[in-house]
Gaussian input, Z-matrix of N, CA and C with variables (Angstrom, degrees):
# hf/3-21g

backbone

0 1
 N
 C     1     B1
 C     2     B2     1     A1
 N     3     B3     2     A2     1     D1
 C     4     B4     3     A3     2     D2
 C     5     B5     4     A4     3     D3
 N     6     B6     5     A5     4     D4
 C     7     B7     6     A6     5     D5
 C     8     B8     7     A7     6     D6
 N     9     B9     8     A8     7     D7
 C    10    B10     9     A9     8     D8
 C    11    B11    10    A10     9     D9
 N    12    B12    11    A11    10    D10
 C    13    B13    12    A12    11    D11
 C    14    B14    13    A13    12    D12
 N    15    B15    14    A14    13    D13
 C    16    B16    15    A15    14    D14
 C    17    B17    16    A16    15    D15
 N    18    B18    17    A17    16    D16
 C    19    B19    18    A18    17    D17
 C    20    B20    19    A19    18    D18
 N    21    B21    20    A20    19    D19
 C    22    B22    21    A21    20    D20
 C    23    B23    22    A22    21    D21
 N    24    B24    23    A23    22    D22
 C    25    B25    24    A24    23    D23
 C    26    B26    25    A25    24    D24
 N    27    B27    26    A26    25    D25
 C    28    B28    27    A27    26    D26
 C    29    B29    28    A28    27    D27
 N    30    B30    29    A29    28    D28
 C    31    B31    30    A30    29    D29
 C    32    B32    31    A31    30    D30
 N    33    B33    32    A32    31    D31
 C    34    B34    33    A33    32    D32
 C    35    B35    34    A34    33    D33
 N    36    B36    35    A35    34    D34
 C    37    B37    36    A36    35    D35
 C    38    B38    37    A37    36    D36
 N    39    B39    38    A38    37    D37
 C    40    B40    39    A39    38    D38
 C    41    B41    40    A40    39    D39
 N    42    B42    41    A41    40    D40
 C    43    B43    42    A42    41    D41
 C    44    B44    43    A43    42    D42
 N    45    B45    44    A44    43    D43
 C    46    B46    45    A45    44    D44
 C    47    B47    46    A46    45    D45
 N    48    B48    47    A47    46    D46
 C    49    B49    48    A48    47    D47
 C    50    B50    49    A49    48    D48
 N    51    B51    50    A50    49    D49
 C    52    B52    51    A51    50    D50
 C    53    B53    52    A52    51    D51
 N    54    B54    53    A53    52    D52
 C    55    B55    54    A54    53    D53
 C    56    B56    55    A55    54    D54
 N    57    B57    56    A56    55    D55
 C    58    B58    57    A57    56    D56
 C    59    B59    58    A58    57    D57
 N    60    B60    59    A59    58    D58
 C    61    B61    60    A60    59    D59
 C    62    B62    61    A61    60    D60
 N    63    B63    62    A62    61    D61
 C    64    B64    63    A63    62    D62
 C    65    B65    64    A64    63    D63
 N    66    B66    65    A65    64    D64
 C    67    B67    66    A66    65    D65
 C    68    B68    67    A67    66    D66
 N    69    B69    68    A68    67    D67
 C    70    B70    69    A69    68    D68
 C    71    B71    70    A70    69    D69
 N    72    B72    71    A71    70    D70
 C    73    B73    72    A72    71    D71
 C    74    B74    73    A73    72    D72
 N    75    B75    74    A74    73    D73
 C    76    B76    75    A75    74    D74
 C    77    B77    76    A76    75    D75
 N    78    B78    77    A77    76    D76
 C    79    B79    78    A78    77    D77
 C    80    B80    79    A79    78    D78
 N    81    B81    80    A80    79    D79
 C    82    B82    81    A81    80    D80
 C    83    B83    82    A82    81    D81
 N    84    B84    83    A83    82    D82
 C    85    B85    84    A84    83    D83
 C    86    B86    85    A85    84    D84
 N    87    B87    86    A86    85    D85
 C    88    B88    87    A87    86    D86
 C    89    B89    88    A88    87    D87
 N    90    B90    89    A89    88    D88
 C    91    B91    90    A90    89    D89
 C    92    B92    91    A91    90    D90
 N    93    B93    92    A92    91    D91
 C    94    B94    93    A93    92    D92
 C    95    B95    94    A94    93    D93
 N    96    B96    95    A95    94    D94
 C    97    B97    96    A96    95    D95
 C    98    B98    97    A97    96    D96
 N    99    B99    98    A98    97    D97
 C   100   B100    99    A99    98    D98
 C   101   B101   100   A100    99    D99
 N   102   B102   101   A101   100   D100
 C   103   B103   102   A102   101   D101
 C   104   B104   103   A103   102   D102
 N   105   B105   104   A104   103   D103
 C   106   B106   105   A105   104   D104
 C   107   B107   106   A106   105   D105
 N   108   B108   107   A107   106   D106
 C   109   B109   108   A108   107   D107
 C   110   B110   109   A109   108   D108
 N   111   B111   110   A110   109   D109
 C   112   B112   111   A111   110   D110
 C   113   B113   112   A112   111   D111
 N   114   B114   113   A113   112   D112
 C   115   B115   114   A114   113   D113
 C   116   B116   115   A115   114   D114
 N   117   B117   116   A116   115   D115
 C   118   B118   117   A117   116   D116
 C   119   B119   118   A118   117   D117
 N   120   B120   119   A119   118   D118
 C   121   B121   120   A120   119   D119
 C   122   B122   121   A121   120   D120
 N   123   B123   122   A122   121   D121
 C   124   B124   123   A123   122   D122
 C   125   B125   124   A124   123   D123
 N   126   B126   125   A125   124   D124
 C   127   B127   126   A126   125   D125
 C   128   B128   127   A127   126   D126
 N   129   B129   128   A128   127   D127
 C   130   B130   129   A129   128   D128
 C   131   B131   130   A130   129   D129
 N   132   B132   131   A131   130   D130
 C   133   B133   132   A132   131   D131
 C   134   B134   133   A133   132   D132
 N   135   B135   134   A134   133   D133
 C   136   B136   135   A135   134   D134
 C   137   B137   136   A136   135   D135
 N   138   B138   137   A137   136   D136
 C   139   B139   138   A138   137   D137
 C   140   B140   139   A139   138   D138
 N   141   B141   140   A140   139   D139
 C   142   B142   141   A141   140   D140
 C   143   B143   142   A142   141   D141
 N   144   B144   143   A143   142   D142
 C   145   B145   144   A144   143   D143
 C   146   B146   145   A145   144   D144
 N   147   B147   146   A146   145   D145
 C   148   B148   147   A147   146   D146
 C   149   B149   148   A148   147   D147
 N   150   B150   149   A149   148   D148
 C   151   B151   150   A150   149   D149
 C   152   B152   151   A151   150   D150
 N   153   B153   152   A152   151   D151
 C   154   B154   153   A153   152   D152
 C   155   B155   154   A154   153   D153
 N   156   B156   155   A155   154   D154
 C   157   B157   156   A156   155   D155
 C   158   B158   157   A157   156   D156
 N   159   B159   158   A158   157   D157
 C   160   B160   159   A159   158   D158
 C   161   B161   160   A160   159   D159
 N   162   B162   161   A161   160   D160
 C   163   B163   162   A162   161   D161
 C   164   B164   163   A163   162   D162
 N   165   B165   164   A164   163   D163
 C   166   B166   165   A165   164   D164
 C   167   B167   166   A166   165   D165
 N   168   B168   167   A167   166   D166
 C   169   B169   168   A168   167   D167
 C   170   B170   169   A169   168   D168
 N   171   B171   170   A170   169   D169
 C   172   B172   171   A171   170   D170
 C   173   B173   172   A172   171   D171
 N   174   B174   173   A173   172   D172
 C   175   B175   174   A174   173   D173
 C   176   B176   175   A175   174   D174
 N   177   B177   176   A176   175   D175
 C   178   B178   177   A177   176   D176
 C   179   B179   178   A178   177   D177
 N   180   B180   179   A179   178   D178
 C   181   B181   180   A180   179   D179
 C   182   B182   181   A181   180   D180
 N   183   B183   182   A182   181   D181
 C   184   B184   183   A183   182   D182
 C   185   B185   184   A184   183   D183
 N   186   B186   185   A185   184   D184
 C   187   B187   186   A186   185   D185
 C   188   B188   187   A187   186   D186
 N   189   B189   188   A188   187   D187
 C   190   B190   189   A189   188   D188
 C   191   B191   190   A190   189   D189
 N   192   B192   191   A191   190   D190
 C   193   B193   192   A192   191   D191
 C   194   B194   193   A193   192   D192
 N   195   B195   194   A194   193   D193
 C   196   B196   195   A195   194   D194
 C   197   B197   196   A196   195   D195
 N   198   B198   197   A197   196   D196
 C   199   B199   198   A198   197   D197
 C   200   B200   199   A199   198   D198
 N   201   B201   200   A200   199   D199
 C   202   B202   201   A201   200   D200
 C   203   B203   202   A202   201   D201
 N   204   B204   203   A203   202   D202
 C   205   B205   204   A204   203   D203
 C   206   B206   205   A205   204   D204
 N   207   B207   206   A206   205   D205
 C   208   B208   207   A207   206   D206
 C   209   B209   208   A208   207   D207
 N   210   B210   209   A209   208   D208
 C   211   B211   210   A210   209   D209
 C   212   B212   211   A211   210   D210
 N   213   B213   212   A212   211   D211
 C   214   B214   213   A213   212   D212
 C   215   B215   214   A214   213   D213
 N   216   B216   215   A215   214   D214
 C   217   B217   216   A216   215   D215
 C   218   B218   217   A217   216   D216
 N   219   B219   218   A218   217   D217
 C   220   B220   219   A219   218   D218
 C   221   B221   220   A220   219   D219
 N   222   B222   221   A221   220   D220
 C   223   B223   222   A222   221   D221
 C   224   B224   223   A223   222   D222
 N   225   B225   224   A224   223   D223
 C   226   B226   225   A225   224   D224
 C   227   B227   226   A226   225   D225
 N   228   B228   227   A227   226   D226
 C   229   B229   228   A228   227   D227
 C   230   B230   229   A229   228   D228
 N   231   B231   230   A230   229   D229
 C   232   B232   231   A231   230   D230
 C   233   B233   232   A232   231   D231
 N   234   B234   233   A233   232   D232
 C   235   B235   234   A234   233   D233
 C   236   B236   235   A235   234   D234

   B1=1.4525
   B2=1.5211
   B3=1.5103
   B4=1.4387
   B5=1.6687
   B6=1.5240
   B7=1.1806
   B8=1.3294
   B9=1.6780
   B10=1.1022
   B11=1.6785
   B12=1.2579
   B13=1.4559
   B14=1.9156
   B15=1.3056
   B16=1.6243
   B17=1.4153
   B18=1.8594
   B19=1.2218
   B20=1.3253
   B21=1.2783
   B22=1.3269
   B23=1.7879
   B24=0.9042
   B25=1.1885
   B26=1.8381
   B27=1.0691
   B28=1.1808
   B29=2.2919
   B30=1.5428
   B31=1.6300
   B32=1.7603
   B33=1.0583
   B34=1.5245
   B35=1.5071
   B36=1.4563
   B37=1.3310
   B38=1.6675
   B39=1.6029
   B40=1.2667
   B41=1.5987
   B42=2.2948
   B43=1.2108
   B44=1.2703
   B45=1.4355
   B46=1.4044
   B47=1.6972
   B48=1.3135
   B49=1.5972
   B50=1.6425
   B51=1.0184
   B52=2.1655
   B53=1.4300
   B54=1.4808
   B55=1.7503
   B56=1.6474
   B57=1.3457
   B58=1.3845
   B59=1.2943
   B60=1.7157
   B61=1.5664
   B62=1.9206
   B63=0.9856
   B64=1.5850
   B65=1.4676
   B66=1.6737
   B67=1.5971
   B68=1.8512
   B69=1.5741
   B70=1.3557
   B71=1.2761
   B72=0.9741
   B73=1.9612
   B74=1.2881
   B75=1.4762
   B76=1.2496
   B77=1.4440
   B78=1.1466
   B79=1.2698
   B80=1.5593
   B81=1.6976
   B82=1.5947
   B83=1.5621
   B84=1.6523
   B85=1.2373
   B86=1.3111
   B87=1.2991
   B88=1.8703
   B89=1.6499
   B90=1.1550
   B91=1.7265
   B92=1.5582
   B93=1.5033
   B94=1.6646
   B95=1.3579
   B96=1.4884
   B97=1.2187
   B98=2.2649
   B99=1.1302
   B100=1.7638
   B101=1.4413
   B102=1.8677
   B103=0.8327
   B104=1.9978
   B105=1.7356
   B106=1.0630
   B107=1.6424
   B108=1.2910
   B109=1.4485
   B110=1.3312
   B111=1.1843
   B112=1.5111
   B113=1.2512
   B114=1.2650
   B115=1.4731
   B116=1.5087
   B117=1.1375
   B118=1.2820
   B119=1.3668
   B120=1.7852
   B121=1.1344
   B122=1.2612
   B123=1.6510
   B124=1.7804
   B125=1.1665
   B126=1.2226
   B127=1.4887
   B128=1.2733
   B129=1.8114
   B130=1.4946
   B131=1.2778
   B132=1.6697
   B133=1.2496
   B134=2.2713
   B135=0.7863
   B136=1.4476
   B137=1.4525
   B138=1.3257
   B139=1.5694
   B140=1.5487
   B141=1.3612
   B142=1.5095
   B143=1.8839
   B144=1.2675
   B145=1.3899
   B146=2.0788
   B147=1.5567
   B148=1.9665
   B149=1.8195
   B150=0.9304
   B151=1.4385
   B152=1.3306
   B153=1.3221
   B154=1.5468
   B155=1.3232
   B156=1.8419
   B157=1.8762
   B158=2.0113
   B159=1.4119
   B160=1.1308
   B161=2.1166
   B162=1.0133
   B163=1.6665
   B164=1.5118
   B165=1.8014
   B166=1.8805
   B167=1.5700
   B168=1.4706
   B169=1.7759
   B170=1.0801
   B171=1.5313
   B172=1.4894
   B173=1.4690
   B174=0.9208
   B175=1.5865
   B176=1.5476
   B177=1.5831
   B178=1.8819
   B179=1.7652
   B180=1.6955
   B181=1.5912
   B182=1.8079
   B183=1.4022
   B184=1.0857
   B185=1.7963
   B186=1.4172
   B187=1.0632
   B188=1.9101
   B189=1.4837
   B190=1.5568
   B191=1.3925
   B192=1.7818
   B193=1.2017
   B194=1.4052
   B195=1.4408
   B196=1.2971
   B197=1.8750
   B198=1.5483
   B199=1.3667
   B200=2.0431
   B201=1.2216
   B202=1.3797
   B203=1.5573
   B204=1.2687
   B205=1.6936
   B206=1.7307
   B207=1.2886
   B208=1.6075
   B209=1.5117
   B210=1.1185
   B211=1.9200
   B212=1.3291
   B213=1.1757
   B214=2.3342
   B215=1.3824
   B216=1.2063
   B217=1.4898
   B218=1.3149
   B219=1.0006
   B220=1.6418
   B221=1.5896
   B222=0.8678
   B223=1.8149
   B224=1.5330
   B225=1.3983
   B226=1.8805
   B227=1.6953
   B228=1.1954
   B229=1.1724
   B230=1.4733
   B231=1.2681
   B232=1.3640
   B233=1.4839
   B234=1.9380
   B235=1.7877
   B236=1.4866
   A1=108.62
   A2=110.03
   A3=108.02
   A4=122.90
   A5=132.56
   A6=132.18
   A7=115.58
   A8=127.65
   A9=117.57
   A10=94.95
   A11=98.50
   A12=106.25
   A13=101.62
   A14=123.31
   A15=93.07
   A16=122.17
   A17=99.57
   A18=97.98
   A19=109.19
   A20=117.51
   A21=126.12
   A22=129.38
   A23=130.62
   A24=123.96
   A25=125.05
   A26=125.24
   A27=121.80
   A28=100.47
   A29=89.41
   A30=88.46
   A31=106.01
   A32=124.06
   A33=129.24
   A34=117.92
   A35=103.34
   A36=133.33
   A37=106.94
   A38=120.34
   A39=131.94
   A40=100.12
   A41=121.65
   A42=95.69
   A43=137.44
   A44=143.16
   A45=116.14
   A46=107.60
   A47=101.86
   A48=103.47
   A49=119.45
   A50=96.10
   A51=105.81
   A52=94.95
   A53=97.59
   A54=121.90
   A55=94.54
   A56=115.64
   A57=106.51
   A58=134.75
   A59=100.68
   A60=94.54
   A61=109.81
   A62=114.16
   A63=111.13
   A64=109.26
   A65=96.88
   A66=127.40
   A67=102.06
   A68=119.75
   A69=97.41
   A70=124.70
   A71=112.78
   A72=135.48
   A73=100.55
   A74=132.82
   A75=149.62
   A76=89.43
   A77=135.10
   A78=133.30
   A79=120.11
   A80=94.98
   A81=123.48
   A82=111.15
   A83=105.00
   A84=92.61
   A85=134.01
   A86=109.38
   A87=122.16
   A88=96.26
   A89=98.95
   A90=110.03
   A91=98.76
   A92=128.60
   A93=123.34
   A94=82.85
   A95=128.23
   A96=135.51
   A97=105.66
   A98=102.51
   A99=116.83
   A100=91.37
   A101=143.26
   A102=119.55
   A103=124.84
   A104=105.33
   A105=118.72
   A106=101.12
   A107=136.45
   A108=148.79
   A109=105.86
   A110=158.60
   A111=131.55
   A112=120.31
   A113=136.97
   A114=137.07
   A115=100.72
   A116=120.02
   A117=148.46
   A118=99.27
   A119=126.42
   A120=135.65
   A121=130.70
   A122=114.44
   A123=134.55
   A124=102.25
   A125=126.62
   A126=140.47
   A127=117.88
   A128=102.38
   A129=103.36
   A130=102.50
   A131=131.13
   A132=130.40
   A133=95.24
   A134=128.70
   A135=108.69
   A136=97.49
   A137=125.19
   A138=119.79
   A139=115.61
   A140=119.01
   A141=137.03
   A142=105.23
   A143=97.11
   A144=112.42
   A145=95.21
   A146=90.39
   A147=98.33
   A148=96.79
   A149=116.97
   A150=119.88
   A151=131.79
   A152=102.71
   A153=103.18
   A154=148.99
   A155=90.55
   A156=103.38
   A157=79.07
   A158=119.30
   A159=90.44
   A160=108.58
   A161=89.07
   A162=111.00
   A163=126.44
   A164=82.76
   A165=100.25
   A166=114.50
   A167=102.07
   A168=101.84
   A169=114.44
   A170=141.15
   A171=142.20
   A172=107.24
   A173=135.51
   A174=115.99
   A175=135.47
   A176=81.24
   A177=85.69
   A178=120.11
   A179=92.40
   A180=103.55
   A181=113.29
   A182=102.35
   A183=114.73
   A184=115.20
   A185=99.77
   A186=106.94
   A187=135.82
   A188=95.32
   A189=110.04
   A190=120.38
   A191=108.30
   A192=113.12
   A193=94.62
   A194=130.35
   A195=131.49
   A196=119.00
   A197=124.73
   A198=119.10
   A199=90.98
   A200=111.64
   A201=116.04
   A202=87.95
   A203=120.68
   A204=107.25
   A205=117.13
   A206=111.64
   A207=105.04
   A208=93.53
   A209=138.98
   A210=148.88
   A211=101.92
   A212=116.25
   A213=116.09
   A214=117.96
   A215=122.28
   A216=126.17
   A217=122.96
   A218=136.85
   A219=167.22
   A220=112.93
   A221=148.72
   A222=139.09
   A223=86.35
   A224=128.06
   A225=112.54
   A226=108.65
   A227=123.67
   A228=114.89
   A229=117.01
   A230=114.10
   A231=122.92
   A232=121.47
   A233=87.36
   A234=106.91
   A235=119.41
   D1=127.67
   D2=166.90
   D3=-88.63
   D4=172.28
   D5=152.54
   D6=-97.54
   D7=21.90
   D8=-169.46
   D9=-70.77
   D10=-177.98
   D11=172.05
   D12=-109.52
   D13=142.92
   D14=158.98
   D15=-124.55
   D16=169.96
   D17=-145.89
   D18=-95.75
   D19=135.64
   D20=146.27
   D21=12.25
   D22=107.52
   D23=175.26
   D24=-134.84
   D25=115.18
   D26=-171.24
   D27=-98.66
   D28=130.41
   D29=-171.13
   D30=35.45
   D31=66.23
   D32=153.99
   D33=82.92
   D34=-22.54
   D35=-173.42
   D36=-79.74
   D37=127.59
   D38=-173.47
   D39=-69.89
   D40=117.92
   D41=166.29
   D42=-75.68
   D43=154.68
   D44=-167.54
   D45=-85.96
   D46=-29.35
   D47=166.68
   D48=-52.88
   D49=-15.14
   D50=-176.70
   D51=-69.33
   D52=-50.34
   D53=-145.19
   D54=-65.96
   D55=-45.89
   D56=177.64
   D57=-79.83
   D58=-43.11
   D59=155.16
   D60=-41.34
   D61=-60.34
   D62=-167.99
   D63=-24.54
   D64=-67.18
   D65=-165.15
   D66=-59.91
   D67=-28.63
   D68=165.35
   D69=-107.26
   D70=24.00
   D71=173.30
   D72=-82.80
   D73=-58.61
   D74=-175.07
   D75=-65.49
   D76=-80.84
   D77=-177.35
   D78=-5.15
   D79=-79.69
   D80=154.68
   D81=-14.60
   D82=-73.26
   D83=-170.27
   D84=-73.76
   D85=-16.28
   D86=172.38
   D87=-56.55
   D88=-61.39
   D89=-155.38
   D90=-59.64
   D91=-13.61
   D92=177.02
   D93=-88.59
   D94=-74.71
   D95=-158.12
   D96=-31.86
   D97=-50.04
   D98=-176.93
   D99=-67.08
   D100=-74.49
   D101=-165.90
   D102=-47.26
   D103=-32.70
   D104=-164.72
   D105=-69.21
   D106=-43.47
   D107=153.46
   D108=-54.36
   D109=-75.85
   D110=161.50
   D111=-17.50
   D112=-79.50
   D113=151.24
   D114=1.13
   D115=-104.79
   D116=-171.11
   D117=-13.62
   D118=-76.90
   D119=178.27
   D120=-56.33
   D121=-27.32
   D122=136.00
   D123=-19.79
   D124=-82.38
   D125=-160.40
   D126=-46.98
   D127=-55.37
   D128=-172.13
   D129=-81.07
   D130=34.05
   D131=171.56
   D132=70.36
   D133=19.68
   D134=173.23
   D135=-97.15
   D136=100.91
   D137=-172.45
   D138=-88.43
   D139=-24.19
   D140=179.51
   D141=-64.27
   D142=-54.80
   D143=-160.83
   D144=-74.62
   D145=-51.84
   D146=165.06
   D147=-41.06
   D148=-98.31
   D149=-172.08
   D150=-30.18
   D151=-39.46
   D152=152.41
   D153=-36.68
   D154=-42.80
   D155=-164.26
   D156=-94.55
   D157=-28.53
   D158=-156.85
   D159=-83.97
   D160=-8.40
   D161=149.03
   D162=-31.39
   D163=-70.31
   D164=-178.69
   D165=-72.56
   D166=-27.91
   D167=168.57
   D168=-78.81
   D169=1.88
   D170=154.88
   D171=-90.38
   D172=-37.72
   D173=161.11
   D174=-65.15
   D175=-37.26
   D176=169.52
   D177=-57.47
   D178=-26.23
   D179=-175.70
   D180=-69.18
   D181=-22.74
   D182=-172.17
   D183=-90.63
   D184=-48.31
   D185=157.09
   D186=-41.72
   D187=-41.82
   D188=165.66
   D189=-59.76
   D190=-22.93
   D191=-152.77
   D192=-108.46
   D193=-42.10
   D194=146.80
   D195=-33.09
   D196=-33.66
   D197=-166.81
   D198=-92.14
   D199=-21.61
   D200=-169.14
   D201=-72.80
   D202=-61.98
   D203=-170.28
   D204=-70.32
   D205=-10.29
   D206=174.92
   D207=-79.26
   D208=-48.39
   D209=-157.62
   D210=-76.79
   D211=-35.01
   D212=169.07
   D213=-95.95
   D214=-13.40
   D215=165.53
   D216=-59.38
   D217=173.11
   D218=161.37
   D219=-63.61
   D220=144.27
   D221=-170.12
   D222=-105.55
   D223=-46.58
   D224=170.66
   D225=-45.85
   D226=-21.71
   D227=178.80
   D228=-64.86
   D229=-39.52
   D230=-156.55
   D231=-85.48
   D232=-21.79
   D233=174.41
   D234=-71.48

């Protein structure tokens, strides 16, 4: 069994609106999954390694938020 999600397809064809929702779903879930492992390593007193993941779940957040404005934009924008 996988956790992929699958994608969207209109007449056989991949939608790209699927594709991004997908791509920031996944996002989502890393970036809980990293805060939830920071936590974790908090606890057992590892504060370096804590700070770290909770690090990588602020970029991923950003990162999501960076793929959200390329996916609602204009394509003249991007040129």
């Amino acid at each position: 069994m996988t956790n992929r999600l699958p994608y969207d397809t209109i007449a056989g064809n991949v939608s790209e609106a699927g594709t991004y929702a997908q791509l920031t779903e996944y996002l989502r879930l890393a970036e809980e999954c990293c805060y939830t492992i920071g936590h974790l390593n908090k606890a057992n007193d590892d504060m370096v390694r804590g700070d770290g993941f909770l690090h990588i779940g602020k970029l991923l957040a950003r990162m999501r938020d960076n793929v959200t404005i390329l996916a609602t934009s204009k394509s003249s924008l991007l040129s």
